[in-house]
Backbone as numpy.savetxt, mean C-alpha at the origin, in Angstrom:
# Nx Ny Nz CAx CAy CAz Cx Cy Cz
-0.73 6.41 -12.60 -1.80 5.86 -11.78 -2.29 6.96 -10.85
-3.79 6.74 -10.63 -4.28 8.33 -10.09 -3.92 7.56 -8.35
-3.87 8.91 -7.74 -4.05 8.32 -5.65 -5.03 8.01 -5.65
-6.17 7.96 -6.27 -7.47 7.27 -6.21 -7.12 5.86 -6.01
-6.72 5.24 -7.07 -6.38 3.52 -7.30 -4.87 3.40 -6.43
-4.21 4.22 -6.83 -3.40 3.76 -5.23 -3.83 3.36 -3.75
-4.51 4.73 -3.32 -4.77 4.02 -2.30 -6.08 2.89 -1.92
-6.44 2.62 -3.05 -7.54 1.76 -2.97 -6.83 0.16 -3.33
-5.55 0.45 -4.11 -5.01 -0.91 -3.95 -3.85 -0.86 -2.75
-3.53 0.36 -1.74 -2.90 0.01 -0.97 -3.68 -0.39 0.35
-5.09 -0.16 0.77 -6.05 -0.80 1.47 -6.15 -2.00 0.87
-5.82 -2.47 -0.82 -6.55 -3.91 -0.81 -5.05 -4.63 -0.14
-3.99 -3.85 -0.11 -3.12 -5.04 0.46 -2.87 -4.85 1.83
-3.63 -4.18 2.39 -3.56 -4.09 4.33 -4.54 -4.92 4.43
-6.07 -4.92 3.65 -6.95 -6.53 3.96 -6.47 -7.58 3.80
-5.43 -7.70 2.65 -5.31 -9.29 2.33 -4.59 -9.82 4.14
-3.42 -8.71 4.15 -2.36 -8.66 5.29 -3.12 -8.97 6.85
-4.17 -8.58 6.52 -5.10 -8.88 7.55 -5.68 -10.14 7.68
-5.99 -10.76 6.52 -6.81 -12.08 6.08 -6.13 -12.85 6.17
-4.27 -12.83 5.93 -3.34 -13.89 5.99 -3.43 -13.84 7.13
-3.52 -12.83 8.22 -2.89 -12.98 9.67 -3.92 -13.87 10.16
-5.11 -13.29 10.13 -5.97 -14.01 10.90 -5.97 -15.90 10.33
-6.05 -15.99 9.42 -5.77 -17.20 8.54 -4.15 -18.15 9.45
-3.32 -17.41 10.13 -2.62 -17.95 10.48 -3.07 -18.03 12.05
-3.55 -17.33 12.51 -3.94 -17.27 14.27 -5.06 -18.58 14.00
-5.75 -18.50 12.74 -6.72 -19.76 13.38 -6.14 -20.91 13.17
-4.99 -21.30 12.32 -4.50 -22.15 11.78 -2.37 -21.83 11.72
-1.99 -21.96 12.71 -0.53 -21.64 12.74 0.26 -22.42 11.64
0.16 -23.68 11.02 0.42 -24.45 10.14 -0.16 -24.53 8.66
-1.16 -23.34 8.78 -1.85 -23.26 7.49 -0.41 -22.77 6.09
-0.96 -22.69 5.18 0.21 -22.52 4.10 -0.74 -20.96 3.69
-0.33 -20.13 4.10 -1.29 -18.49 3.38 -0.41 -18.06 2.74
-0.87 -17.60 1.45 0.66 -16.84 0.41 -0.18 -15.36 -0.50
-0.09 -14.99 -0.22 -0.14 -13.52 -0.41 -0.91 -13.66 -2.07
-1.12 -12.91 -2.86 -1.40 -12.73 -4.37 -0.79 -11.47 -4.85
0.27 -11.38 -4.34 1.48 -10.59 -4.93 1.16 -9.59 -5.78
0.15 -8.76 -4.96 -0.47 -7.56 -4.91 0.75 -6.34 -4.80
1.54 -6.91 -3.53 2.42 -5.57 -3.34 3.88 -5.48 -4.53
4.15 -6.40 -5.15 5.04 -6.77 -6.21 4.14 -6.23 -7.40
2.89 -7.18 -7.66 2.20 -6.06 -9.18 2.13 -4.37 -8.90
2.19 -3.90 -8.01 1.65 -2.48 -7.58 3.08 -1.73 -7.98
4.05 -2.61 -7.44 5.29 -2.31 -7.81 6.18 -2.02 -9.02
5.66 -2.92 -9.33 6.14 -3.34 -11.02 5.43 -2.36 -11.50
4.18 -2.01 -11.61 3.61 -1.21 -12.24 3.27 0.48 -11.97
4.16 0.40 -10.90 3.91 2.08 -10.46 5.87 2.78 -10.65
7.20 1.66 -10.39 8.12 2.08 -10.57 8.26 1.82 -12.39
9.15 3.12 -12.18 9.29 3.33 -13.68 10.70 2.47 -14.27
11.02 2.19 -15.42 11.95 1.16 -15.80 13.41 2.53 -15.89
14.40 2.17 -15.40 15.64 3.05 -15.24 16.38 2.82 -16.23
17.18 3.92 -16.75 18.32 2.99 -17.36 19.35 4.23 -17.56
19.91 4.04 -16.77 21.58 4.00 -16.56 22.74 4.42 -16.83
23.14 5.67 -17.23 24.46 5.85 -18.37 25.92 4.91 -17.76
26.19 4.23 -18.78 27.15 3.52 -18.58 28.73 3.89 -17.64
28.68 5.12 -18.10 29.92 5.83 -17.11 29.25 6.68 -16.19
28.35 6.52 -15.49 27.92 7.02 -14.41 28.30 6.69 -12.92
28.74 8.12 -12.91 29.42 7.63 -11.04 28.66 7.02 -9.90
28.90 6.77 -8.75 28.05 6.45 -8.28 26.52 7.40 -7.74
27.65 8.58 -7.63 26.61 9.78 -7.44 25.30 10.28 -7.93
26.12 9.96 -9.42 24.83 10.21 -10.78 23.86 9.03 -10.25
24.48 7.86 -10.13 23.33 6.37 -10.57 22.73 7.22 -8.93
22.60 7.59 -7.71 22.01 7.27 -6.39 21.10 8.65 -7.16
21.72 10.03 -7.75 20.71 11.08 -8.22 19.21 10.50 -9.28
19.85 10.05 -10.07 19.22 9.32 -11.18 17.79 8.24 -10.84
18.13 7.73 -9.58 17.59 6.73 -9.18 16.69 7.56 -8.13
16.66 8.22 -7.04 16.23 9.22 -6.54 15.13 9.97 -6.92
15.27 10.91 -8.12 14.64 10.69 -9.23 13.40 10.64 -10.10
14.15 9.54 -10.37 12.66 8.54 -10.86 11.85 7.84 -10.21
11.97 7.24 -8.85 11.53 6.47 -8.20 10.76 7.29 -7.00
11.12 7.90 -6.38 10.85 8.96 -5.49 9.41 9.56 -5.67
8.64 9.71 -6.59 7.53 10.37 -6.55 6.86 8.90 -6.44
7.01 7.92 -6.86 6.16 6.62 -6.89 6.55 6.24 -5.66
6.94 6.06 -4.78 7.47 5.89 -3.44 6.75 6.40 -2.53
6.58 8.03 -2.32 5.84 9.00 -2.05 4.18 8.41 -2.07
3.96 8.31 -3.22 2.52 8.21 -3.33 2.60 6.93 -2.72
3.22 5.72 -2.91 2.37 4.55 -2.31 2.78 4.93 -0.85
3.81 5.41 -0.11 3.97 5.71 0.97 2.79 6.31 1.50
1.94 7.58 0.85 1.15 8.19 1.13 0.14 7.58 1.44
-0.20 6.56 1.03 -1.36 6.23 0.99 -1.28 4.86 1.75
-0.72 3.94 2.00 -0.44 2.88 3.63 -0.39 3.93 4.60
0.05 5.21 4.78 0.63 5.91 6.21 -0.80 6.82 6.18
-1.49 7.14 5.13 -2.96 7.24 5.19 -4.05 6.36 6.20
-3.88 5.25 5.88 -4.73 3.86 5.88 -3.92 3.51 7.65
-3.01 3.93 8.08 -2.48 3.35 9.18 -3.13 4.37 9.89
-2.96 5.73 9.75 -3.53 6.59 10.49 -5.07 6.60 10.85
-5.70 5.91 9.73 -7.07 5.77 10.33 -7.25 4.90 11.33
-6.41 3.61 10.94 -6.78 2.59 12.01 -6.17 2.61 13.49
-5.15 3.63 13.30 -4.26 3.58 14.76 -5.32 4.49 15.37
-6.14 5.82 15.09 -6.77 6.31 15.49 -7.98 5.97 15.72
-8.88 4.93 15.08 -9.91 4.09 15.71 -9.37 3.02 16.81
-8.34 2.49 16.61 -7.64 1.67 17.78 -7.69 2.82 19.06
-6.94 3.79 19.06 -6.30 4.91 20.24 -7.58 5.26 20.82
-8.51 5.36 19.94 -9.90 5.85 20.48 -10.74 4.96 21.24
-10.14 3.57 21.47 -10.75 2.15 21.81 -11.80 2.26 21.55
-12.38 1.84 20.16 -13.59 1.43 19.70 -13.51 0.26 19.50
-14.40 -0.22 20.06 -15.01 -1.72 19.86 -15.66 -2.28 18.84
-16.56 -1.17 18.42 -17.28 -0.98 17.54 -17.37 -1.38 16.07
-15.93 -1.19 15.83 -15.46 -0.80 14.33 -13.82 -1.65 14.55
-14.62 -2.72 13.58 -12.91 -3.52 13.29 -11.96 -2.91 11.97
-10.71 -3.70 12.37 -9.83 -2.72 11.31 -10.55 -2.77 9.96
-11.41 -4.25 9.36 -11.42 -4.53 8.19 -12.69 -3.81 8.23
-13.48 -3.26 9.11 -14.51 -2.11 8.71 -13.54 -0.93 8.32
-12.45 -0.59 9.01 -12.31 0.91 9.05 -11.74 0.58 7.66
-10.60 -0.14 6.78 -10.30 -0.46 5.59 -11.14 -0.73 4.48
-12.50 -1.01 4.69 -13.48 -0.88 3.69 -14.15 0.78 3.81
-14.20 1.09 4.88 -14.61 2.47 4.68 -13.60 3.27 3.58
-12.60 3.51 3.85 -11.36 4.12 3.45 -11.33 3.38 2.09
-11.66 2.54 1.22 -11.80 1.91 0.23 -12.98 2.39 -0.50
-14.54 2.43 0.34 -15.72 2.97 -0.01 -15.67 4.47 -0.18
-14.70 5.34 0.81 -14.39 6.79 0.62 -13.99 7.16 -1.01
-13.07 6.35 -1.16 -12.43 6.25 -2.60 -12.85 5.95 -3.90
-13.55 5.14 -3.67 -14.65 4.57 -4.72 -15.61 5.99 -4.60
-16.37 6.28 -3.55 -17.19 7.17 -4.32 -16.78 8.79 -5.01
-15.74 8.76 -4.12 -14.56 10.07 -4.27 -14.24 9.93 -5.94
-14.15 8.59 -7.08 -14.37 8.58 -8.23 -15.55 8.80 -9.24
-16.47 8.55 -8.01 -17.67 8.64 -8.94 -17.89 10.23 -9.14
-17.43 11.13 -8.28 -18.18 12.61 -8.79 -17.66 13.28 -9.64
């Protein structure tokens, strides 16, 4: 998966995260359930492991390390991307520009960042 669609599906799950919250501030009793965005992203970005049977524990924590570690990285990269924009339009107290603007920008960056 390119960091293009990473981080364009790790902004789509800081909006949803946003949409549940607010969904609960207007409604504390509302029932909001996610669309298990951050589980498909998961499933589909960690790679399937498997194991040598007499492997110490050392091997299985190397092994696992690994494989998983660069997919980790990238989705890491790209939420700690998406936080940095918004903590820095927050720090800057803009009024101006709500988070779910600054998260569509950073979404619109990406999108056209494919088109060239």
């Amino acid at each position: 998966m390119e960091q293009r669609e990473i981080m364009q599906r790790g902004v789509g799950i800081l909006t949803e995260a946003l949409e549940m919250r607010r969904q609960l501030r207007e409604n504390p009793d509302a029932d909001v359930t996610g669309s298990g965005a951050v589980a498909k992203l998961l499933e589909e970005m960690l790679p399937h492991i498997q194991l040598p049977a007499d492997a110490s524990a050392r091997e299985v924590a190397d092994i696992i390390t690994e494989k998983l570690g660069p997919a980790i990285v990238q989705i890491t990269s790209a939420l700690t991307f998406a936080f940095v924009q918004l903590a820095e339009v927050h720090d800057e107290g803009r009024t101006d520009v709500s988070s779910a603007d600054v998260l569509r920008s950073i979404s619109l960056h990406y999108e056209t960042d494919a088109e060239r």
